[in-house]
Residue frames as qw, qx, qy, qz and C-alpha x, y, z in Angstrom:
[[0.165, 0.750, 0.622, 0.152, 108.29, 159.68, 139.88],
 [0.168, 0.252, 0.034, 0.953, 108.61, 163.33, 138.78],
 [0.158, -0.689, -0.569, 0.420, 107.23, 165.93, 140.77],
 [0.306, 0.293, 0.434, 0.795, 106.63, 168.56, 137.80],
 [0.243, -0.749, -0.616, -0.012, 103.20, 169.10, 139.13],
 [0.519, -0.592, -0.184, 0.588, 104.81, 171.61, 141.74],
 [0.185, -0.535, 0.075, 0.821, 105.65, 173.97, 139.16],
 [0.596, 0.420, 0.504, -0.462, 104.61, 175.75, 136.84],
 [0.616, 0.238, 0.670, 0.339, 103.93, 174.73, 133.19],
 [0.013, 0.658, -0.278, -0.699, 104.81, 176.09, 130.75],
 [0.610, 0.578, 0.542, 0.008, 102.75, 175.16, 126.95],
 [0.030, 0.727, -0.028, -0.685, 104.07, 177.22, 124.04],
 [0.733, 0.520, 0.382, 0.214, 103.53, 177.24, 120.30],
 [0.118, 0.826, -0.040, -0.550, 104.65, 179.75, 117.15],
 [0.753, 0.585, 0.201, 0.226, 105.90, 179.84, 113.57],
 [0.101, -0.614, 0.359, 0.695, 109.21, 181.11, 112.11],
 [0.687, 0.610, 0.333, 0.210, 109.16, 181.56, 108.19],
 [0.543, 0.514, 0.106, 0.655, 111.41, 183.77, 105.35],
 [0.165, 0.579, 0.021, 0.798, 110.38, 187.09, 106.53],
 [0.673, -0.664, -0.014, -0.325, 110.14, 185.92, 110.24],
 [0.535, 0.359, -0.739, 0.196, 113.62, 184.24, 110.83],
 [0.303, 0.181, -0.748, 0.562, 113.54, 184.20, 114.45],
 [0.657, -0.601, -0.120, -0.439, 110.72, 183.81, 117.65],
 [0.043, -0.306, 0.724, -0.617, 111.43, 184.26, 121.27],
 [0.596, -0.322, -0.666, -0.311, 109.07, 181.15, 122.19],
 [0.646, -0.638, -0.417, 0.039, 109.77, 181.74, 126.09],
 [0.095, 0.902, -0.124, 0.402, 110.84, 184.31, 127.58],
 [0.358, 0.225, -0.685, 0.594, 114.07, 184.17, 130.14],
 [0.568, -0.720, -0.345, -0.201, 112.42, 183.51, 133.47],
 [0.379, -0.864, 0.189, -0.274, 115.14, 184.93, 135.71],
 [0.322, 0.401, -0.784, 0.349, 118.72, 183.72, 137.50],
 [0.515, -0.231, 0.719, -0.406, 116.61, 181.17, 139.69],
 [0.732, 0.386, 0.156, -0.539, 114.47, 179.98, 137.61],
 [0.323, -0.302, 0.786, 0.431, 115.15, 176.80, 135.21],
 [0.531, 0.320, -0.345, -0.704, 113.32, 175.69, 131.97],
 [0.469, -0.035, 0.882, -0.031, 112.84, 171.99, 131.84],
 [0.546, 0.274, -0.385, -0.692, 111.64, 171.02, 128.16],
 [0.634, -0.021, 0.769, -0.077, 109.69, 167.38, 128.13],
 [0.663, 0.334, 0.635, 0.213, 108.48, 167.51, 124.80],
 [0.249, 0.649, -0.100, -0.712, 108.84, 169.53, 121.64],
 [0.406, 0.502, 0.633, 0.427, 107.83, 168.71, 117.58],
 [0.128, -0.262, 0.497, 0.817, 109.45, 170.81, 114.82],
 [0.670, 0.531, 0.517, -0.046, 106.97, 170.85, 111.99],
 [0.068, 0.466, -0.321, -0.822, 108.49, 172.45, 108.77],
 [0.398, 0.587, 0.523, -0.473, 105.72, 173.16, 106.23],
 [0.603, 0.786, -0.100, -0.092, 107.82, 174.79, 103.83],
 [0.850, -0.137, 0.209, 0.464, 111.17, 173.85, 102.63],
 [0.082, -0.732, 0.314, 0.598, 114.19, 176.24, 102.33],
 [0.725, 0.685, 0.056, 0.033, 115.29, 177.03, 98.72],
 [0.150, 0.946, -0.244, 0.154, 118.14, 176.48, 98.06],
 [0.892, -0.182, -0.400, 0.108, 119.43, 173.71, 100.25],
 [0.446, 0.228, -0.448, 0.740, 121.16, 174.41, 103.88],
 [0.466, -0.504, 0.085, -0.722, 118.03, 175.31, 105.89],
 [0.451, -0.154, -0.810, 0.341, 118.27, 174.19, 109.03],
 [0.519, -0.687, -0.084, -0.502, 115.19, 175.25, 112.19],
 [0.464, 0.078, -0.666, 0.578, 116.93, 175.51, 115.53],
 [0.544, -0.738, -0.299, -0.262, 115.65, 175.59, 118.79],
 [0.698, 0.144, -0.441, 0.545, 118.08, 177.09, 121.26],
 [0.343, -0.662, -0.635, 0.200, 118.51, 178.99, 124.05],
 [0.337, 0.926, 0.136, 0.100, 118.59, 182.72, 124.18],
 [0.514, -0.608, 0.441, 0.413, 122.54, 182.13, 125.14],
 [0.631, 0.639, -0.145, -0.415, 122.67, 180.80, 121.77],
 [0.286, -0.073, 0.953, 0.073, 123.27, 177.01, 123.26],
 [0.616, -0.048, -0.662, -0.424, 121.44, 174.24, 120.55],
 [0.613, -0.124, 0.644, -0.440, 118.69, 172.43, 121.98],
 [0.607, 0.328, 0.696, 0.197, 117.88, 170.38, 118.83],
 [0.033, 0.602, -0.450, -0.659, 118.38, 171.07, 115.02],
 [0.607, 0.175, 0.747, 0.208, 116.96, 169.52, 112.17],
 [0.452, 0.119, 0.704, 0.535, 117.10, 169.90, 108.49],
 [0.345, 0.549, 0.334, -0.684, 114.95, 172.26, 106.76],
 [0.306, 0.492, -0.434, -0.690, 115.38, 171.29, 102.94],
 [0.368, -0.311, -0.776, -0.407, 112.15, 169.01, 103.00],
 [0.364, -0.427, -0.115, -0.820, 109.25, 168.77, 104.92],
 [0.673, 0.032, -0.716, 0.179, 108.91, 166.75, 107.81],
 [0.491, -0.757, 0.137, -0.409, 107.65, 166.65, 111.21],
 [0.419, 0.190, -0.711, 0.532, 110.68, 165.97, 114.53],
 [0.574, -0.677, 0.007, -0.461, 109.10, 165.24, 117.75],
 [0.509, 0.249, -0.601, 0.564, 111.27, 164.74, 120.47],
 [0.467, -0.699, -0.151, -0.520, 110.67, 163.69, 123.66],
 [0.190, 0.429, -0.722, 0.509, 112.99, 164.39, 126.91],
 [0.506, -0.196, -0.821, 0.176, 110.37, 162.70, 129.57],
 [0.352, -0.899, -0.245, -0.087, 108.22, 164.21, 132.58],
 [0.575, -0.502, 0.115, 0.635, 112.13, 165.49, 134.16],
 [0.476, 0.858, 0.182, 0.054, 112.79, 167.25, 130.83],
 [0.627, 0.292, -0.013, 0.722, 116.15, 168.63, 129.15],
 [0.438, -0.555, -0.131, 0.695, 117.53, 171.40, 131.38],
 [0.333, 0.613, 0.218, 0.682, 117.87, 175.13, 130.12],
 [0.372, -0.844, 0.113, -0.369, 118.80, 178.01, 132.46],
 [0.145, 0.919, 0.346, -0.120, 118.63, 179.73, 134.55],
 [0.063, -0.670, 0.168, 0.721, 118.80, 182.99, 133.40],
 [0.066, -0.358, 0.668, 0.649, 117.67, 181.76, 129.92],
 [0.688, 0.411, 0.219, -0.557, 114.70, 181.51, 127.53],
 [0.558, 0.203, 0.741, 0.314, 113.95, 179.50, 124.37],
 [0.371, 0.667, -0.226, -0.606, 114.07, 181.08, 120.93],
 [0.709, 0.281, 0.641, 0.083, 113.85, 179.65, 117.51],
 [0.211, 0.642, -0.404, -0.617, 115.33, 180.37, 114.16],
 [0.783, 0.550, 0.291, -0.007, 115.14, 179.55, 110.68],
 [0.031, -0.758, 0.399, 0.515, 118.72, 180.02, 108.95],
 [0.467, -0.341, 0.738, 0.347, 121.45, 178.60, 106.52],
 [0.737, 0.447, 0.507, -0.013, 119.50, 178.63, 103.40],
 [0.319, -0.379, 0.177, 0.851, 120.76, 179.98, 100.31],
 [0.266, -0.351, -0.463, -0.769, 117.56, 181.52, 98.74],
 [0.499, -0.523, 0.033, -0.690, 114.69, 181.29, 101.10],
 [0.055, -0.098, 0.904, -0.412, 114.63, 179.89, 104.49],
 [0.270, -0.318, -0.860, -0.293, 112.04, 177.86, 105.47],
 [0.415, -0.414, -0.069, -0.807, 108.67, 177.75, 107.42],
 [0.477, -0.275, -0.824, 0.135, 107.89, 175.34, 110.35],
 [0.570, -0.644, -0.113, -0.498, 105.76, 175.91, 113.36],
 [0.509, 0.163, -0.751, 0.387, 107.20, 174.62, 116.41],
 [0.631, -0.575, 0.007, -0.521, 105.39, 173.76, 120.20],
 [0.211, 0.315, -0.680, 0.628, 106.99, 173.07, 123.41],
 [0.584, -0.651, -0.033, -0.483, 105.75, 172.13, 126.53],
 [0.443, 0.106, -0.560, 0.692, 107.84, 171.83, 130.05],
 [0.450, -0.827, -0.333, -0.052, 107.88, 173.30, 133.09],
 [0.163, 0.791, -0.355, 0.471, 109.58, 175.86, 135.36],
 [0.822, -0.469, -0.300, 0.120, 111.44, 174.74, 138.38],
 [0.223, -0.944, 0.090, -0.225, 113.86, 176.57, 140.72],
 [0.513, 0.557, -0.500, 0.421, 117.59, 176.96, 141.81],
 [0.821, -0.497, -0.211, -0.186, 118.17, 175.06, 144.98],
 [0.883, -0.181, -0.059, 0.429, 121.63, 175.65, 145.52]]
């Protein structure tokens, strides 16, 4: 049984679009500090023009946590479980909108995890 409880959570939402490419969705919490992601869902709203739009969720090293398609509309929810998909430390979550070749797209994207500490 996970013991998430213990730390704290961590809920975040936001939008990238054309003339937004990129959002720092959580901010680096520090060289103890890990990210743990349990659940996140992509939503793109609009579709790139152009074909090659892809919304990435990665960390602000600028490792991929997940990547999907942007040239239709379509909602990606992915879920890593109450333990959640590692990130850190020393490293936040950002989001981008790229690769089109006329307009990137629009999607909204929400996250929720928790923070848990370096024990070693």
């Amino acid at each position: 049984m996970s013991d998430k409880y213990r730390y704290q959570q961590v809920n975040e939402a936001g939008e990238v679009t054309n003339s937004e490419a990129s959002l720092e969705l959580v901010a680096n919490p520090g060289t103890v500090t890990y990210l743990r992601i349990e659940k996140l869902v992509i939503s793109v709203f609009k579709a790139a023009a152009g074909g090659g739009g892809i919304v990435r969720v990665q960390d602000t090293l600028g490792n991929n946590i997940f990547t999907v398609s942007a040239d239709g509309v379509g909602v990606f929810p992915m879920d890593w479980g109450d333990e959640g998909i590692e990130v850190g430390p020393n490293a936040g979550i950002q989001v981008i909108t790229a690769g089109a070749n006329q307009t990137q797209a629009s999607a909204s994207v929400a996250l929720a995890g928790h923070k848990t500490f370096r024990t070693a």
